[in-house]
C-alpha positions in Angstrom: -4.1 82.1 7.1 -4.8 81.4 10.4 -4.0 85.0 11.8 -6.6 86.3 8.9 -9.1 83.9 10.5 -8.6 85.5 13.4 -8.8 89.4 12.2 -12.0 88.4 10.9 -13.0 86.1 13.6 -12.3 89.9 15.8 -14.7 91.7 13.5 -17.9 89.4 13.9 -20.5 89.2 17.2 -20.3 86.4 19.1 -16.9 84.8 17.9 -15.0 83.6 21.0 -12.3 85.6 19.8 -8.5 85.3 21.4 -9.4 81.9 22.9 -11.0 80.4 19.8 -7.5 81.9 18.0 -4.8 80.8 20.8 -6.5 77.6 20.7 -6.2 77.0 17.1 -2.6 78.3 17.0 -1.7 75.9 19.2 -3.3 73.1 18.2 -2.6 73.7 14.5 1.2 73.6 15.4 0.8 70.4 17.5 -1.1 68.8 15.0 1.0 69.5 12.3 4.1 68.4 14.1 2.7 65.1 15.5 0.6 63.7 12.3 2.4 65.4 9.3 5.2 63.0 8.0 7.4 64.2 5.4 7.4 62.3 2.0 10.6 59.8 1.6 13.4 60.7 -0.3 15.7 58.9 -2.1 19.5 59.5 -2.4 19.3 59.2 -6.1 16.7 59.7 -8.6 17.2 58.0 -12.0 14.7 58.5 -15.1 13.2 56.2 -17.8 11.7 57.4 -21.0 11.1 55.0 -23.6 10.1 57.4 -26.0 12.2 60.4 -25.6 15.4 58.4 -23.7 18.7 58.0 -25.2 20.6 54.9 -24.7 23.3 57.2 -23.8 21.3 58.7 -21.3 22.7 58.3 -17.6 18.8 59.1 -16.1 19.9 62.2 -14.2 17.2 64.4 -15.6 14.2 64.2 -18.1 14.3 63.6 -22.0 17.6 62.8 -23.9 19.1 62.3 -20.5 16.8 59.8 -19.2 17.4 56.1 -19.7 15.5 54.7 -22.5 15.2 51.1 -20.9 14.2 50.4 -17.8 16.8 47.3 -17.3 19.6 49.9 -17.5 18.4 51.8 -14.7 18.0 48.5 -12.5 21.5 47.8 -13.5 22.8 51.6 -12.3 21.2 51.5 -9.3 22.8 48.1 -8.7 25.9 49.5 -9.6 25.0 52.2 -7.3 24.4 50.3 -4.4 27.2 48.0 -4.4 29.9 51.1 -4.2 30.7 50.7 -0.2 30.2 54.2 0.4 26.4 53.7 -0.6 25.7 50.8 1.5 22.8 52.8 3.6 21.2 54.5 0.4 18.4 53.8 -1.4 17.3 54.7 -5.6 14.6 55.5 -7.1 13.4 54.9 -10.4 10.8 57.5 -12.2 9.6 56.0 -15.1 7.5 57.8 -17.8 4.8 56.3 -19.7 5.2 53.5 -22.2 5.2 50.1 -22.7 8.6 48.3 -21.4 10.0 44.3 -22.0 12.2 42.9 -19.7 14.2 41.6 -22.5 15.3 45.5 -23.6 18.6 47.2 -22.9 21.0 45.4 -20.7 20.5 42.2 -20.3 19.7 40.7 -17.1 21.4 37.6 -15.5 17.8 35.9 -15.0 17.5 35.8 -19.4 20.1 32.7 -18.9 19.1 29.5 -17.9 22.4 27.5 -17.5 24.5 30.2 -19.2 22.0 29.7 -22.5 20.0 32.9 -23.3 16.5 32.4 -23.2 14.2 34.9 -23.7 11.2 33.4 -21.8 12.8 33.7 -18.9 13.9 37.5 -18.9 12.8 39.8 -16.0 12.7 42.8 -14.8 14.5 41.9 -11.1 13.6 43.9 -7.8 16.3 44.3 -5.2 16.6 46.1 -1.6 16.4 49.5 -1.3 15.2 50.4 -4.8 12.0 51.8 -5.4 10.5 51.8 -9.1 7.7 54.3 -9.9 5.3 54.6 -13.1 3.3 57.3 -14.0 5.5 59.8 -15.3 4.7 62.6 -18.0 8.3 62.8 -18.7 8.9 66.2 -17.3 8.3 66.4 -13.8 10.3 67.9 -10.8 8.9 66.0 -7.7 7.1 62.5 -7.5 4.0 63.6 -6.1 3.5 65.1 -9.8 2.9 61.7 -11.4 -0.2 60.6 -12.4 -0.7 56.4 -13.4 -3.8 56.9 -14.5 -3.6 59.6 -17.5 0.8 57.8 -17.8 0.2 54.3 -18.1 3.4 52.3 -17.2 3.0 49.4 -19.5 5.7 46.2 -17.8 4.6 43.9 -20.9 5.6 40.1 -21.6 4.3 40.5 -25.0 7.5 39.4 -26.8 6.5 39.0 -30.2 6.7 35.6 -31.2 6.3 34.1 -27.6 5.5 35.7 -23.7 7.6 36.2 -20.8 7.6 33.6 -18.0 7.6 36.3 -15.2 7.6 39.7 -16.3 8.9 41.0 -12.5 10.3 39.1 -10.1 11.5 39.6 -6.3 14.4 37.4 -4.4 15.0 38.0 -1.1 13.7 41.1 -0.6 12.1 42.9 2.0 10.2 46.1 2.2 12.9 48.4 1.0 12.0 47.3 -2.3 9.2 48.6 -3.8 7.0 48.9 -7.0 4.1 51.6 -7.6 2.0 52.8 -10.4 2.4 50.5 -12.9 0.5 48.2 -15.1 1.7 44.5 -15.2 0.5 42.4 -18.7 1.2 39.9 -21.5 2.9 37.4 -19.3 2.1 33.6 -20.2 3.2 30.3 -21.9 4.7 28.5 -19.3 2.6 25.4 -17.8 4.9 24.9 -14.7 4.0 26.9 -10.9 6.1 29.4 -10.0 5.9 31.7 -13.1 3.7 34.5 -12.7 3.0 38.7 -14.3 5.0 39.4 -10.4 6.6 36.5 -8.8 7.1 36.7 -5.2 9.7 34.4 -4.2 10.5 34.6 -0.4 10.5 38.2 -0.6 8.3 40.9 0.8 8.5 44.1 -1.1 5.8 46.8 -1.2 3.8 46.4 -4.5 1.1 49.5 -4.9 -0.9 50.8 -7.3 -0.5 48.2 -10.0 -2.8 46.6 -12.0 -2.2 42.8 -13.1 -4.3 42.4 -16.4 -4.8 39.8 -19.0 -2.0 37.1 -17.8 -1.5 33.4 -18.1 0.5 31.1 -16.0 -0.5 27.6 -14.4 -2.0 29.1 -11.0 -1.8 32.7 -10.0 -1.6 34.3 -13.3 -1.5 37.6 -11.9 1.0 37.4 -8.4 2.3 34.7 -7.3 3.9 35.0 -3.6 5.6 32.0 -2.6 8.3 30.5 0.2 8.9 32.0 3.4 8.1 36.0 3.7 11.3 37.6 5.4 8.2 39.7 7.0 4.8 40.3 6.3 4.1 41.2 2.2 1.7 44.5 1.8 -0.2 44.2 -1.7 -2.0 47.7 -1.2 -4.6 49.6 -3.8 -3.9 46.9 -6.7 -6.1 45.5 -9.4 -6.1 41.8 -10.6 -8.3 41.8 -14.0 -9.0 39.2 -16.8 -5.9 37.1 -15.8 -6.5 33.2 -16.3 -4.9 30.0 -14.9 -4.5 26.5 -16.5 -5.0 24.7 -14.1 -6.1 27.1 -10.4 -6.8 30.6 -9.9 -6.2 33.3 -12.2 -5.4 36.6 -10.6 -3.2 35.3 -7.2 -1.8 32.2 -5.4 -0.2 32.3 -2.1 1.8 29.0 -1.4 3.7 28.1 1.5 4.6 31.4 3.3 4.4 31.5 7.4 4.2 35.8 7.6 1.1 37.0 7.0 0.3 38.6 3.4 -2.2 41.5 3.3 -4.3 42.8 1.0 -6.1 46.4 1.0 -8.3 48.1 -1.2 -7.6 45.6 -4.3 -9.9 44.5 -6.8 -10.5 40.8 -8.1 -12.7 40.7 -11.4 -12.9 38.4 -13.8 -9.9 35.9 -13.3 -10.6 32.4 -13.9 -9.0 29.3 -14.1 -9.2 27.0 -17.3 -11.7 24.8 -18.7 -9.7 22.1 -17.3 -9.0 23.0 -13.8 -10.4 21.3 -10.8 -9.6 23.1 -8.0 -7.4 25.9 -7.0 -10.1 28.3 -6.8 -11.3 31.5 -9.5 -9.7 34.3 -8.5 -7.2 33.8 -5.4 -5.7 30.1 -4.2 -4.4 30.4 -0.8 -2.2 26.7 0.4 -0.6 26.2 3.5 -0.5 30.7 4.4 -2.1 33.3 6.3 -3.7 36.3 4.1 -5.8 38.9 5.4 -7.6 41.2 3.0 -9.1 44.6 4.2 -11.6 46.3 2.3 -11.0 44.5 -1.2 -13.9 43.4 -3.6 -14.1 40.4 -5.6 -16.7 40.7 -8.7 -17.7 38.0 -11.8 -14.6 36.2 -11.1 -15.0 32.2 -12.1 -15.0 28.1 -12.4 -16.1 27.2 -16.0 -16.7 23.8 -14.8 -19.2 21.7 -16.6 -18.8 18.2 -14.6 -20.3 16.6 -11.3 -18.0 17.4 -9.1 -18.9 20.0 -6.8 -16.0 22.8 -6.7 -16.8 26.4 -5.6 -14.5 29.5 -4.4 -15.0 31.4 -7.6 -13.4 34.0 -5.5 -11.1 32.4 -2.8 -10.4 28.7 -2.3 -8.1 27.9 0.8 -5.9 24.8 1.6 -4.7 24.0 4.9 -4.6 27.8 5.0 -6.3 31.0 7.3 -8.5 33.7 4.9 -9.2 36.7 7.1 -11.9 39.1 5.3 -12.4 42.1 6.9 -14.9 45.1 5.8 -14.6 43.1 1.9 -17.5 42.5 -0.6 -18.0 39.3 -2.4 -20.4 39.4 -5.1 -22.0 37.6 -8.4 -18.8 35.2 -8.4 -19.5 32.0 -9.8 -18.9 28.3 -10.9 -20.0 25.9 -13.4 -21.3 23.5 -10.6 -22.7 23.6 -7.5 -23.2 24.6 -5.1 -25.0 27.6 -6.7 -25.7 31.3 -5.1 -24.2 29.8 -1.9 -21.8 31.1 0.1 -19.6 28.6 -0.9 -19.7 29.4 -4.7 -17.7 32.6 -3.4 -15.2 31.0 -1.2 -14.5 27.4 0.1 -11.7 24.9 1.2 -11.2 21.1 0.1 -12.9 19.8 3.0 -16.3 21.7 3.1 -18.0 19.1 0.6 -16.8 16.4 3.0 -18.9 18.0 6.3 -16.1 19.8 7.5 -16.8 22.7 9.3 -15.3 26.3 8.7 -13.5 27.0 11.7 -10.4 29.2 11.4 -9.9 28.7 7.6 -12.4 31.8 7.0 -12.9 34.7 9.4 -15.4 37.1 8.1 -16.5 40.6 9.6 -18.0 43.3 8.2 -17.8 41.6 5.0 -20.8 41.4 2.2 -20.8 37.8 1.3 -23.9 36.5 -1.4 -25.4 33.7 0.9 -23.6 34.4 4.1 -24.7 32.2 6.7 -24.0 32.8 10.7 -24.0 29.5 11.3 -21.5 28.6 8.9 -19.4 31.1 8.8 -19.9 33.1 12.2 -17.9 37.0 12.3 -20.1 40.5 12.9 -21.1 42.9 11.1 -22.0 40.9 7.7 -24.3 40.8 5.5 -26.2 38.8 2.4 -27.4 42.3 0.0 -26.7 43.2 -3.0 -24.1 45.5 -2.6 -25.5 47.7 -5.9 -22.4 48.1 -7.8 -22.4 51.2 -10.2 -22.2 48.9 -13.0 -20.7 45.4 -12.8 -20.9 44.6 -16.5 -18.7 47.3 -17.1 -15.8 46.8 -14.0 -17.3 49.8 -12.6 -17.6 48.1 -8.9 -17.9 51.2 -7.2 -21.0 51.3 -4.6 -23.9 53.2 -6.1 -25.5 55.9 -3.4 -28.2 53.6 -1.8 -26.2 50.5 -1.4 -26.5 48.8 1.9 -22.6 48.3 2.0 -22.1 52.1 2.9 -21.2 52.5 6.4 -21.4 49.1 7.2 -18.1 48.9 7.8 -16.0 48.6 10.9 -12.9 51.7 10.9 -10.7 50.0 13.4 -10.4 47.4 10.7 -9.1 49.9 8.2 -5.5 49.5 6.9 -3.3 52.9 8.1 -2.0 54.9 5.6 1.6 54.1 7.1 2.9 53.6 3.1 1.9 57.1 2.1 -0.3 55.6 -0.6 -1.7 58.7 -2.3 2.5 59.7 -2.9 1.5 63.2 -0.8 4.6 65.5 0.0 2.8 65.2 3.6 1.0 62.5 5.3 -0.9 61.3 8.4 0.2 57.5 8.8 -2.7 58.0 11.5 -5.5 57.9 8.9 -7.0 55.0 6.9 -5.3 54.4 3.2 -7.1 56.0 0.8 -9.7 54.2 -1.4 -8.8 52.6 -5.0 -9.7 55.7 -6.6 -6.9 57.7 -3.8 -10.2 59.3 -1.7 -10.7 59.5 1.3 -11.9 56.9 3.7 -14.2 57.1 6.3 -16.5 59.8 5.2 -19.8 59.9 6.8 -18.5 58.7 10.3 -18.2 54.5 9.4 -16.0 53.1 6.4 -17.6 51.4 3.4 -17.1 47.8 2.6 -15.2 47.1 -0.2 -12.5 48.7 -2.5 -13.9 51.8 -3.4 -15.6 54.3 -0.3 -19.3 55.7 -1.8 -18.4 59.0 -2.8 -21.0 61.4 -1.5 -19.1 65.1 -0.2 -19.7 67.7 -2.0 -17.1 68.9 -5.3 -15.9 71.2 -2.8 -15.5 69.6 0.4 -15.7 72.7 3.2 -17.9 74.7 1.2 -20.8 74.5 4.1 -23.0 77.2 3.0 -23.1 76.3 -0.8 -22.1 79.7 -2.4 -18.7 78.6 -4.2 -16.7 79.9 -1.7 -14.8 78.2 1.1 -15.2 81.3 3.7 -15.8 82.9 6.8 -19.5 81.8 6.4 -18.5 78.1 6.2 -16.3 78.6 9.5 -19.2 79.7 11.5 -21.4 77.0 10.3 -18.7 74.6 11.4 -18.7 76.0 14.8 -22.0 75.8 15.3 -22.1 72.0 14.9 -19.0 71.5 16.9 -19.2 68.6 19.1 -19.8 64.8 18.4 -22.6 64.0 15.1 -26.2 63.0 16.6 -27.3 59.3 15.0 -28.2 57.4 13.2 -25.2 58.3 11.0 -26.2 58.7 7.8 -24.6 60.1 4.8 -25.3 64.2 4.7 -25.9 64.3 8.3 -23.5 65.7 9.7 -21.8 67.8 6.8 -19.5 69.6 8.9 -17.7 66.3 9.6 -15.0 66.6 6.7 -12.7 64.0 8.2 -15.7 61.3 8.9 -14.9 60.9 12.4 -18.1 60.8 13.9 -17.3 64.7 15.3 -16.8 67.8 14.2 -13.5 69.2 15.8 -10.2 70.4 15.4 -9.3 68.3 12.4 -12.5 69.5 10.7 -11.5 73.0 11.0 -8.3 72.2 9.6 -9.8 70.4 6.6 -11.8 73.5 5.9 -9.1 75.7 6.1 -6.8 73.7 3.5 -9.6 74.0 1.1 -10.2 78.2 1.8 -10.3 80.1 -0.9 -12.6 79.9 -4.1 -13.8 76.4 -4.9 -12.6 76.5 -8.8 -9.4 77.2 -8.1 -6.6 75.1 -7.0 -6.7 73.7 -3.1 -3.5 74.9 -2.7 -3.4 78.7 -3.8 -3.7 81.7 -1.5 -7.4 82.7 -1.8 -7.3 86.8 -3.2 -7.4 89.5 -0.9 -7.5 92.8 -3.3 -9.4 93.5 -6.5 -6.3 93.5 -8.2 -5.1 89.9 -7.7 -8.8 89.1 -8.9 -7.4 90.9 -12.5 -4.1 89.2 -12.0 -5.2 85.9 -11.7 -8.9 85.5 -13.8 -9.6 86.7 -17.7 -11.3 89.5 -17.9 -15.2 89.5 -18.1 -14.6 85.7 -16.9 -17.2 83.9 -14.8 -13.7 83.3 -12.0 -13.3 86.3 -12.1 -16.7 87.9 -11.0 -16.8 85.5 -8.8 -13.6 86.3 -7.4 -14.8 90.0 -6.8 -17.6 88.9 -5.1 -14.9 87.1 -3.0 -13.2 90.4 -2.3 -15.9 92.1 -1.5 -17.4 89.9 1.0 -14.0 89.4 3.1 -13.9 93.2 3.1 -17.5 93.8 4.7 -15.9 91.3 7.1 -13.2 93.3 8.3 -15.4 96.7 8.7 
């Protein structure tokens, strides 16, 4: 590709031709070689398929071979891992879409509670160095194929005549565990702390991509994380919706860990407690911890209190514990008592009605906080607007185009994309982690606050000069706004600055060159070079394909 760029870049006045080309070549390769990380592999792939498994099936490929429960696959890795030879490998679990109970297939040493089966307390157990995936058609080759979105991974509790305690549940586990894509529901029933949809019990693994919806459990319906971290626990691009405590917060409780849990990109809306709770906060209860949340959003999460005591932290309530919010929007969460449309109704600890002041328990910046206050609460960069959700009666908590939390951000407090979030077959752990929706970050030079980055490029990012194409035209338009973007930086004005760096530079001009070719067609294909890969490839009399030998044509004046 780049040695086309080149011929062409030969054939038109002006072009700073073999040093624009040497350049590139060179910088293309130490680019590639520096920031390009190769997607993990695993030394053995197993397959679940609750619809078209067997339970003969061994999981070595798709359909009548795959497993057909996913507690038979945790139990062949575990058999896998304990053979001596194996001791540095790792497994990973594809699992198609379905809904999946801990208390099918094998069953699992945690479904006995002093050697008496109970059903309650079945779960689906995590262990070291095995990494469970959702999202899965059923018939794909490589991982990057999946899709949880259109293959919803159901991990239910819903047993039938009563719900799991804890549908998934990690023990001493670090970050070699992992779980990714899949959607966490139906757990409930039990009135005692500790039970949770994902219980986090001095372990660490990697949970992404999941969504924690409609739970029930004392306090931290959705995730519980408790005991001493081996190291710090990454809760990355998750979704905590509808999940209700009896007595505290509904979506996640932290309790008693000394590492540091973080939080990116995750979405809090509509937890609660119950109509009894006191305390314990709506959505998230932090006691005696350290959490950090980057770039989350917390929306109509509650206290359905009624009474005179004052309780607030519809969002985040902390005890004897440190809340770092950093680029994060809370929003429209509420309580049944005062103090109303305060910054405390969003987050508070015990001893803010007594006159305590805030120090250390909250640090705030570049955060979108209804009622912040400086002298209260102290940070940069926040601010008190109406973030202008797309629609927040519907969950849609995406940032509509005018809302002041677009580039309000700060990009050095971005999370790195070190976990390879989007599942590419390449990856720059340089870059921010992609948005809840897996978009970019960073687009118009400074991040967006909250979960979700305002998406404002164009359908086909690259495409400069608007005529469907990702050309020659577009490179020269590129080059002529090489160099840092002029301020104030606003979104559109600088719209050769594909990365959102603030400049338009080598990593712009790669950008546009991953996206050559015609803008309906895939990224990844070869953009036509003869008439007759125009027939090959379009329908005949198609609008792709006229357009595609308008493509031809142009190149061709090109090269005269």
């Amino acid at each position: 590709m780049i040695g086309k760029i080149c011929k062409w870049c030969r054939a038109i006045p002006k072009c700073p031709v073999w040093f624009l080309c040497a350049l590139l070549m060179l910088v293309t390769a130490a680019v590639t070689s520096t920031q390009a990380h190769a997607q993990v592999q695993a030394d053995l792939v197993l397959r679940v398929d609750i619809v078209n498994g067997e339970v003969t099936g061994d999981g070595s490929d798709w359909n009548e071979d795959a497993f057909k429960f996913l507690q038979d696959a945790l139990s062949e890795a575990n058999t896998y891992l304990e053979n001596p030879q194996h001791v540095d490998h790792s497994v990973d679990i594809w699992v198609a879409a379905g809904t999946y109970l801990p208390t099918q297939g094998v069953q699992d040493t945690s479904c006995f509670d002093d050697q008496t089966y109970c059903e309650q307390c079945c779960s689906f157990r995590m262990r070291n160095n095995v990494r469970l995936y959702g999202g899965f058609a059923g018939s794909e080759d490589f991982r990057h194929e999946r899709d949880p979105a259109a293959n919803e991974t159901i991990l239910s509790g819903d047993l039938g005549t009563e719900n799991s305690r804890t549908i998934v549940r990690a023990e001493n586990v670090n970050e070699s565990a992992m779980i990714n894509g899949f959607t966490l529901t139906g757990a409930g029933g039990s009135t005692i702390t500790g039970y949770a949809a994902m219980v986090m019990d001095s372990a660490s693994p990697l949970v992404i991509r999941c969504r924690f919806i409609e739970n029930q459990a004392q306090i931290g319906a959705g995730l519980t994380i408790m005991n001493d971290t081996p190291s710090t626990a990454h809760i990355i691009n998750c979704e905590f919706i509808e999940n209700s405590g009896t007595s505290g917060a509904g979506g996640v409780a932290v309790l008693n860990t000394t590492w540091n849990v973080v939080f990116v990109n995750c979405l809090f809306y509509r937890n609660n407690p119950g109509p009894t709770a006191t305390t314990h906060g709506g959505a998230v209860f932090l006691d005696n911890t350290h959490a950090t949340f980057r770039n989350c959003t917390w929306n109509s999460n509650t206290i359905p209190l009624g009474g005179t005591t004052p309780v607030g932290g519809a969002a985040i309530q902390a005890n004897a514990s440190q809340a770092v919010l950093l680029n994060c929007v809370l929003w429209s969460n509420t309580t049944g008592d005062p103090p109303h449309g305060t910054w405390a109704e969003e987050i508070v600890f015990p001893g803010y009605f007594a006159g305590d002041p805030v120090g250390l328990t909250f640090v705030l910046n570049n955060t979108c906080i209804r009622g912040y206050d400086e002298g209260d609460l102290g940070g940069v960069g926040n601010i008190d607007d109406d973030p202008l959700f797309v629609d927040e009666n519907a969950g849609d908590l995406r940032l509509s185009p005018n809302s002041p939390a677009i580039t309000r951000g700060d990009n050095a407090l971005t999370f790195p994309d070190v976990f390879n979030v989007a599942d590419a077959v390449s990856y720059n752990p340089n870059l921010a982690t992609p948005d809840l929706d897996l978009q970019w970050r960073i687009r118009r030079c400074l991040v967006d606050m909250g979960a979700y980055e305002q998406n404002v490029l164009p359908d086909c990012p690259g495409d400069l000069t608007g005529n469907g194409f990702v050309d020659v035209s577009d490179l020269l338009a590129l080059l002529n706004e090489w160099g840092p973007c002029e301020e104030p930086f606003e979104p559109g004005g600088c719209p050769a600055d594909l990365t959102g760096d603030c400049a338009v530079d080598i990593s712009d001009l790669l950008a546009l060159l991953g996206n050559w070719g015609d803008c309906e067609s895939v990224t990844t294909e070869a953009p036509p070079t003869t008439v007759e890969e125009c027939l090959n490839r379009y329908e005949p009399g198609s609008s792709e394909l006229e357009k595609c030998l308008l493509w031809v044509e142009e190149q061709q004046h090109y090269l005269e």
